[in-house]
N, C-alpha and C positions, 0 to 999 in steps of 0.2 A: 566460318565464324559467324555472320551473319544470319545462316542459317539456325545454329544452335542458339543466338540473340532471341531469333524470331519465336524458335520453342520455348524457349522460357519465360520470353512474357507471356506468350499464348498460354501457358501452363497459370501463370498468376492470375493472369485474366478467367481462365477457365474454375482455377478455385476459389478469387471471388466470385464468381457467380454461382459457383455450389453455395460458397457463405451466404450469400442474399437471400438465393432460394428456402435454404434452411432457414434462414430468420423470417422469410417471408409465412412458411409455413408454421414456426412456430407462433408466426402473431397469430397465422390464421386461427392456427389449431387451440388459441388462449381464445381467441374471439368466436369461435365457437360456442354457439347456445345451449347450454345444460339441459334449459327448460325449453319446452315445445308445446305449443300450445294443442288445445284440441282440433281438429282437420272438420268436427261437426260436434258440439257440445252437447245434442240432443240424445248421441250415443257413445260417446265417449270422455272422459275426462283426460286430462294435460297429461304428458309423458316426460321424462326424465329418460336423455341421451345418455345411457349406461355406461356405454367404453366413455366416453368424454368425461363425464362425472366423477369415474373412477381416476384417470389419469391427472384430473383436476387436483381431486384428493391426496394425489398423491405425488401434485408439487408445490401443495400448502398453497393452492390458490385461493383468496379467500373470497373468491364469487361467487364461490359453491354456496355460501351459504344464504348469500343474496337470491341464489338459483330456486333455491329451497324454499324460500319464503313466496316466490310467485309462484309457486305450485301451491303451495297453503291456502296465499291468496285466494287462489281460485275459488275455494271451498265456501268464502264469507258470501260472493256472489252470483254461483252455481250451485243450484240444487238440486237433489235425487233423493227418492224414495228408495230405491235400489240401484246395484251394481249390475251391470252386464259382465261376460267372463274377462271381456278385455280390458273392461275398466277395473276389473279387480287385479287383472294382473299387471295393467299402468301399478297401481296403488301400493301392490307388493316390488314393484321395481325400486318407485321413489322407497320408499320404506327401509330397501335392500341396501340404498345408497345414502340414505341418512346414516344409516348402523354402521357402516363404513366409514364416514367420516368422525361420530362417535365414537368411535372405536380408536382412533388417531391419537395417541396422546400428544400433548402440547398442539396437537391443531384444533382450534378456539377460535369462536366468533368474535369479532371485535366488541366494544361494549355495546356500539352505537348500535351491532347486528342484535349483541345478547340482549339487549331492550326491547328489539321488536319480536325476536324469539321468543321471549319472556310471554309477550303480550299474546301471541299465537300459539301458547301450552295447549289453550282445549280445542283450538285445528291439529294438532299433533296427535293430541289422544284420541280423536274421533277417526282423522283419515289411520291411527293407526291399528282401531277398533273396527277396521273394517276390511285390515289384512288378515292374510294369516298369522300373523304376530299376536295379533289382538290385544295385547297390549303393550307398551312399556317396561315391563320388567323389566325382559330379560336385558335391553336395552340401561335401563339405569342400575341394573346389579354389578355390569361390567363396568359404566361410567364410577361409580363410587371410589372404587380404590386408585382413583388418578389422579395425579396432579395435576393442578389448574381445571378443575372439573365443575369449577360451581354457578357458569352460564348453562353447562349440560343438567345439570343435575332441574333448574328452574324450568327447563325444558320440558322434560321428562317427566316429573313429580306430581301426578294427577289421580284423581277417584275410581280410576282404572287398574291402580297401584295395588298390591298385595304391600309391597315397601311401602312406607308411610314415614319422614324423618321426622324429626322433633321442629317444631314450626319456630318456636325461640331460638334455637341455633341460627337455623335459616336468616332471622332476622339478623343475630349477631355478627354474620356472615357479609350480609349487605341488605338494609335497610329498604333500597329503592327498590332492589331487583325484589324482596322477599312481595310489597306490595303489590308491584303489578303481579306477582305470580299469585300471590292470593285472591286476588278480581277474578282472572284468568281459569283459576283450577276450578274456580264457580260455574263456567260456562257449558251448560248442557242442557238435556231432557232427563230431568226429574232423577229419580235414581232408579231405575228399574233390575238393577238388580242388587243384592244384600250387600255385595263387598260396595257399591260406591253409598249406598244409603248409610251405613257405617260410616265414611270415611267423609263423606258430606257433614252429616251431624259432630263427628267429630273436631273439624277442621274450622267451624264455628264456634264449639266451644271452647276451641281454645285461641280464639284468634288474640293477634299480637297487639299489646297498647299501643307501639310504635307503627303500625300503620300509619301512611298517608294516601290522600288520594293523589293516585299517580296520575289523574286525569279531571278534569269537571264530571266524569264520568260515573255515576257512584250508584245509579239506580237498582243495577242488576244484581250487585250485594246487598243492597239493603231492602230490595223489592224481597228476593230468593229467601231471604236468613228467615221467614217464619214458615215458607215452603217444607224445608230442611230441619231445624231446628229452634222450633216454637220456644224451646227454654233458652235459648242463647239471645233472643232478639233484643233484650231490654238493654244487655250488654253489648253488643256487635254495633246497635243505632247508637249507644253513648259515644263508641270510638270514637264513629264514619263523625259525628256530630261535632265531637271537639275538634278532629281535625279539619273539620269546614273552618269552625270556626278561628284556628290558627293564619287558615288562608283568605277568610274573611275581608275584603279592602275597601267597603262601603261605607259610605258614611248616610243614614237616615234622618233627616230633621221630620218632628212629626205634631202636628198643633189640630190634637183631635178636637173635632167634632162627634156630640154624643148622637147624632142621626147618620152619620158616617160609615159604611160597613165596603170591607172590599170581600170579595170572591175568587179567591186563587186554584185555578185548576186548564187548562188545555182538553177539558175530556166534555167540557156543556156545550154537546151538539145533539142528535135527535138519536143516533147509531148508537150510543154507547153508552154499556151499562151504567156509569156517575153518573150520568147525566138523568139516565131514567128512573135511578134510584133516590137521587139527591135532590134534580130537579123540583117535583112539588112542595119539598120543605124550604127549599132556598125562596123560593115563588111564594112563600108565606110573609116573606119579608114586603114584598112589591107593596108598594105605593106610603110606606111607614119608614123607610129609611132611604137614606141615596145610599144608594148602590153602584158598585166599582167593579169590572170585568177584570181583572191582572189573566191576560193569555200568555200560558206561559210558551210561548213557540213560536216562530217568526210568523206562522201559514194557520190562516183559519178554513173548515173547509164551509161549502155552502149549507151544509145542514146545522150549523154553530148557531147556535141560542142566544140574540146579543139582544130584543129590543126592549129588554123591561128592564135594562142599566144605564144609569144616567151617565155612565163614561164607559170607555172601552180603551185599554191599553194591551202591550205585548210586552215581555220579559223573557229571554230567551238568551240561549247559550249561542256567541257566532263561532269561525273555523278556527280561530285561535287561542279556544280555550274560555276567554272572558263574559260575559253574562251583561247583553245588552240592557238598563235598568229605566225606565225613562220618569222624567222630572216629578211626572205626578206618583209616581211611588217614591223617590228620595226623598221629595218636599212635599208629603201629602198628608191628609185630615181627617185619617182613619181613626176611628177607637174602635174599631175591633178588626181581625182578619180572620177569615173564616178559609181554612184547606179543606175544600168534598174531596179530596185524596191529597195523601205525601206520597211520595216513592213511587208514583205513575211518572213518573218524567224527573229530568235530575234538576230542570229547576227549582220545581216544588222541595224539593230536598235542602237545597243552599238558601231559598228563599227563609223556609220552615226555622232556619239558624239565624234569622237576621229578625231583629225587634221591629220590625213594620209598624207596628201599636200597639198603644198600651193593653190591651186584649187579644190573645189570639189561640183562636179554637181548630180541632179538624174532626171531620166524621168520616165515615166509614170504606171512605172510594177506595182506599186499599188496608184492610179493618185490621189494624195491630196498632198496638202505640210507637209513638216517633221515638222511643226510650229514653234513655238517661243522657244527662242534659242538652236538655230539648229547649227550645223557647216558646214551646205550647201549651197555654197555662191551660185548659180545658179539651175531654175529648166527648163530642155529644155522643152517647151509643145509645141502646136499647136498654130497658129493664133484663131483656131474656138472656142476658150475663151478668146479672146484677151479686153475684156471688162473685163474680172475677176479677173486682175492682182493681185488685194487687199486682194486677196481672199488667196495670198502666202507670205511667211514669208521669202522667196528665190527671187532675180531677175529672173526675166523671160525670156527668150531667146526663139523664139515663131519662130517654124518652118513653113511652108505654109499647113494648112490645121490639122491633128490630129496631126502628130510627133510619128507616130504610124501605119508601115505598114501590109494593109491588108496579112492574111498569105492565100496562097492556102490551104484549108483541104488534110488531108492524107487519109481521111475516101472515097474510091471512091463510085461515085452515083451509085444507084440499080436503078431509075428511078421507083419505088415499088407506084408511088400515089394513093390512096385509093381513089376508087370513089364511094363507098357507099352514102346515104344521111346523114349519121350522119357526122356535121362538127365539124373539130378536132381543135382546139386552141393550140398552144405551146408555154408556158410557163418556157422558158430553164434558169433559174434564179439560182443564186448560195445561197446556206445556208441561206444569212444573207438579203436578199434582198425581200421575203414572209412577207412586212409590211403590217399592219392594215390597210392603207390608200388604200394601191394596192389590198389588196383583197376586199376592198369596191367598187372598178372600178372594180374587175371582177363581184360582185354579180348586181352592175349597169348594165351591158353588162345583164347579167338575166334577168331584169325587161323589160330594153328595148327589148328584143326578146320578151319576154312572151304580150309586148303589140303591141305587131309586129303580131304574129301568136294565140295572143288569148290560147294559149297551154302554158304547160308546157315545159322546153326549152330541146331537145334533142342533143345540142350541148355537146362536150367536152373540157373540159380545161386540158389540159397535163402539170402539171408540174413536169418538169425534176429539181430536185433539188440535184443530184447527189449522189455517196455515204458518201459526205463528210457531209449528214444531218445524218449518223445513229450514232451520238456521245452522250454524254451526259445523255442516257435513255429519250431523249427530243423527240423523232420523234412519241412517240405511245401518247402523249398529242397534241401535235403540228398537228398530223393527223387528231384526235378530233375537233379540234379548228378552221382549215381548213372545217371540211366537212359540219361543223353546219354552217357555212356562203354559203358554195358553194356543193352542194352536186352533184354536175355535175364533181367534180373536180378528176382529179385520177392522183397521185402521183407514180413518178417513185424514187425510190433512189439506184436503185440495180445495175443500167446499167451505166457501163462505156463507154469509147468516139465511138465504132465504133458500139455497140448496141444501143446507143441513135442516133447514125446518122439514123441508117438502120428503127430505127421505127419515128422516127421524120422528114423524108421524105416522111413517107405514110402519112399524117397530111395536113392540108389546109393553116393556115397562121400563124402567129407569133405576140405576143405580146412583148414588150421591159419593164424592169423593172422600177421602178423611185421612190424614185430620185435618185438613184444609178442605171443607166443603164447599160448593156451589149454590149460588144462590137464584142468580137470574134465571139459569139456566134447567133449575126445578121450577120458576114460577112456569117457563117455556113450557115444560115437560107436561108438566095440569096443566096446562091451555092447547097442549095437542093431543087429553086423556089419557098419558101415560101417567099410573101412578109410579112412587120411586120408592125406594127402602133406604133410608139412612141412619150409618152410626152417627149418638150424639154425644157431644163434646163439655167443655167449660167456657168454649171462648165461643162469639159470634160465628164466626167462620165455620164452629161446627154445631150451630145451635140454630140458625136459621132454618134448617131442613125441617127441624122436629116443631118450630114455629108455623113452618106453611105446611105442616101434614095438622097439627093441631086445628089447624084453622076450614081445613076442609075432613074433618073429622075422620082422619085416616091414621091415628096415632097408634093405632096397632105397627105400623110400617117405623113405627120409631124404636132403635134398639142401643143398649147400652156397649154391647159385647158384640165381637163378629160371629160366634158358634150360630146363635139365632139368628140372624140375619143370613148367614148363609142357608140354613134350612128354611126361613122362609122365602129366599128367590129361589130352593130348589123347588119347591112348592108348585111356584108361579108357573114357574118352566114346566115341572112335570104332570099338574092338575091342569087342566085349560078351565072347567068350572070357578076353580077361585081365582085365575084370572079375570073370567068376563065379569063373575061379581064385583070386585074390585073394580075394573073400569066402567061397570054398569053404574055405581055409586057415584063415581065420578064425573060421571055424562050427567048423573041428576043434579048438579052443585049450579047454582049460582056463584060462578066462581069470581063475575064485576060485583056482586053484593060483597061475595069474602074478602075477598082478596085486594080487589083495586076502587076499589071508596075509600077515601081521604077522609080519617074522624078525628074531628078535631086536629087546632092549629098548636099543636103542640113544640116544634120545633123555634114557629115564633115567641110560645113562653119560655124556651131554656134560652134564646136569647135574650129576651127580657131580662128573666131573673140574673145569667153572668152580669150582664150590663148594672144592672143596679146592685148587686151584691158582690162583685170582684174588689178585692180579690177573698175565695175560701179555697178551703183544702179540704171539706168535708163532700161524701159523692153527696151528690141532691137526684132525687127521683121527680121528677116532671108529673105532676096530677096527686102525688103522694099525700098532697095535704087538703084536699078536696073530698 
């Protein structure tokens, strides 16, 4: 008896410890890492534990999607110009196992997850544009007909899309989710090809009145919207605007003084285009008004331009949301405020919404109007859009010519020009300006060489698109997308300002953006002899090119249509004669006489004349009446 006593506990005892075991291993096997980071980030990216991920999935563990999100992560902080094989087949793993949890019905991110999901769409479409999925379709064609589907769908829903929903259902659907996904679907490199250039233009025109900002965050919409579509911005800036002003929680007292003026911008240091642009007109003011520095950012760096303002303050967003304001701007003795840029920084945006004083004007730091209702009663521009007044939501106060002085570069000449046969095109364009339309003009420039020389075209096209494209995990899709249209094309993003000078001086001529053109970066182009060919516009943005070719007597290179434009850079490429003429011309210019002499203080009469004549609503031309 005792014996078979001793078996039976020995048995209880033996299958509690089977129980333990099992439960030991299933902790383990839940605490198990999905996510795996990279073993060397300089050749590989993070991996997703496949068998684990799947078994996760499929006992509705909901870490998976926590899992999910630090592989995204990765991508805001890790950057690649391309994939190695192993990193592309990491990409198609996670990829493999997103579709699989999608795929789940009733298995759903929580909301707290679908909020950050929301906010991570265009880590989704890029890491997903760089599988071989390539995009989301197929992905949200199967999500659609499921129940509880509409965290996937905010997911999914992006300019990669053939599917395109109705953006007011969206909203009627859920209001928060539909905002941050409309920020989100924003986030890329330009539109480089025709389906997101569409779907971009589109997704602005018809954005939803019920927007809110789902963040202080609001630049990258209202910077992008004239990128994208020029016709929508007057509308897109009223939304972003009124619902600032809904969240608005400042209160300004303001007891102007008529010598009083402040200066709002983070960008007046020695490096940066506002500053080189704006700088001499703002410098018209000195020693005729007290002047007020409002920096909008916590951090100034040492090249910041502070000693000809009798104050210097900081206005800046901290980590939770709120917008540090300090006393001399709540309580302060402005009668006027002057923005050299809105929508460089998202203070300038919130700021731009709040009546600081009874006058406030902005010029050109980022050249579109702050649109419908705005609290900018003036915008100073140039005469050389003096036809496009309609085109702003602001009176217009229209200096002689841009309202925007040429700066001398810091970068000095190597005089380094390459004179091999292979000619080199530069294409010096920022992030958001590589649209579908403009790379259809560079692959036309193609065709027309190849029926010029009967060959295949050994030209180059340089596009400097700086290092501000290696964002989002977008630049190793966007490379792709680029080279299957132009395979002549070779992309720079690594070089900064005095590396791009010294190799975009050994190069032959210059192309101009459009319809968002360049402007510094053509005065660069003449100061290193490259002449440049640009289409011309209605608005500044695309009319300053045909300004500084005007000015160095090169208006042949100014075109209204791309057919000609394209035959004359095949020209350039295929003649080397009318090349060197062109830049032998160019080499003759006095180009500190043209281009960088300050005539007349023109900027300090438009703010004369607002000051003493505000408030009108009629445009006024500066010199007009002389």
């Amino acid at each position: 008896m005792a014996g078979k006593k001793q078996t039976k506990a020995r048995q209880k005892q033996l299958a509690k410890q089977r129980r333990d075991r099992q439960q030991r291993e299933k902790k383990a096997e839940a605490a198990r890492p999905l996510f795996i980071p990279s073993e060397d980030v300089t050749k590989n990216v993070p991996q997703m534990d496949y068998d684990a991920t799947l078994k996760a999935i499929a006992a509705n563990d909901p870490r998976v999607w926590d899992e999910f999100m630090k592989f995204l992560g990765y991508f805001e902080t890790h950057h690649y110009t391309q994939y190695g094989k192993s990193s592309l087949k990491r990409i198609n793993v996670f990829v493999s196992c997103l579709q699989t949890a999608l795929m789940k019905e009733g298995f759903s991110p929580d909301m707290q997850q679908a909020v950050k999901l929301t906010q991570m769409g265009h880590l989704i479409q890029h890491v997903v544009a760089s599988s071989c999925y390539l995009s989301t379709n197929s992905l949200l064609d199967c999500v659609l007909p499921m129940e509880g589907n509409v965290p996937k769908i905010f997911m999914l829903q992006n300019p990669r899309c053939d599917i395109q929903l109705n953006q007011e259902k969206l909203f009627d659907i859920n209001p928060v989710l539909a905002s941050l996904w409309y920020c989100s679907y924003l986030l890329g490199l330009s539109s480089p090809t025709e389906l997101i250039q569409k779907n971009l233009f589109r997704h602005l025109h018809n954005m939803d009145e019920r927007w809110e900002p789902p963040t202080h965050v609001v630049s990258g919409l209202y910077f992008s919207s004239t990128y994208h579509n020029p016709e929508a911005v007057p509308r897109v800036k009223g939304i972003i605007n009124r619902a600032i002003k809904k969240r608005q929680r400042l209160n300004v007292t303001n007891s102007p003084d008529p010598k009083s003026i402040a200066i709002v911008t983070n960008k007046w240091h020695r490096n940066h285009a506002v500053y080189k642009s704006a700088g001499p007109l703002v410098e018209q003011l000195v020693g005729k008004y007290k002047l007020t520095l409002i920096w909008t950012g916590p951090r100034m760096p040492d090249t910041a331009v502070t000693n000809y303002f009798d104050k210097v303050v900081k206005c800046h967003f901290v980590s939770d949301g709120n917008m540090t304001v300090p006393d001399e701007v709540l309580d302060n003795d402005f009668q006027m405020v002057y923005f050299p840029d809105i929508g460089m920084t998202d203070e300038s945006i919130w700021l731009s919404n709040m009546r600081l004083a009874p006058i406030q004007a902005v010029g050109y730091g980022h050249p579109d109007t702050t649109g419908a209702d705005n609290e900018i009663d003036y915008f100073i521009g140039g005469d050389v859009e003096k036809h496009s007044t309609s085109a702003y939501a602001e009176t217009m106060v229209l200096l002689p010519g841009l309202a925007q002085e040429p700066a001398w570069p810091t970068a000095e000449r190597k005089h380094n020009y390459n004179t091999d046969a292979i000619v080199r095109v530069n294409c010096v364009w920022g992030p958001d300006k590589y649209n579908y339309s403009l790379l259809k003009m560079l692959e036309g420039i193609n065709k027309a060489v190849m029926q010029r020389t009967g060959a295949a075209p050994t030209h180059e096209f340089h596009l400097f698109g700086s290092p501000g494209m290696n964002r989002y995990g977008a630049l190793p899709a966007f490379t792709r997308d680029v080279q299957r249209m132009l395979p002549n094309a070779i992309l720079h993003t690594q070089q900064e300002y005095y590396d791009y000078m010294e190799n975009a001086e050994q190069h032959d001529f210059s192309l101009n953006s459009f319809p968002f053109g360049c402007y510094n970066v053509l005065i660069e182009s003449l100061y290193m002899g490259l002449p440049f060919l640009t289409l011309v516009g209605e608005r500044f943005y695309n009319r300053a090119g045909m300004w500084l070719n005007d000015q160095v007597d090169m208006s042949e290179n100014n075109f209204q249509t791309a057919p000609p434009l394209i035959e004359k850079a095949a020209t350039l490429i295929t003649n080397p004669d009318e090349l060197k003429r062109q830049r032998a011309h160019l080499a003759g210019i006095d180009l500190k006489e043209r281009l960088f002499t300050l005539k007349g203080n023109h900027f300090l009469e438009a703010v004369e004349y607002i000051l003493a004549n505000h408030p009108f609503h009629e445009t006024k031309i500066i010199g007009d009446d002389k």
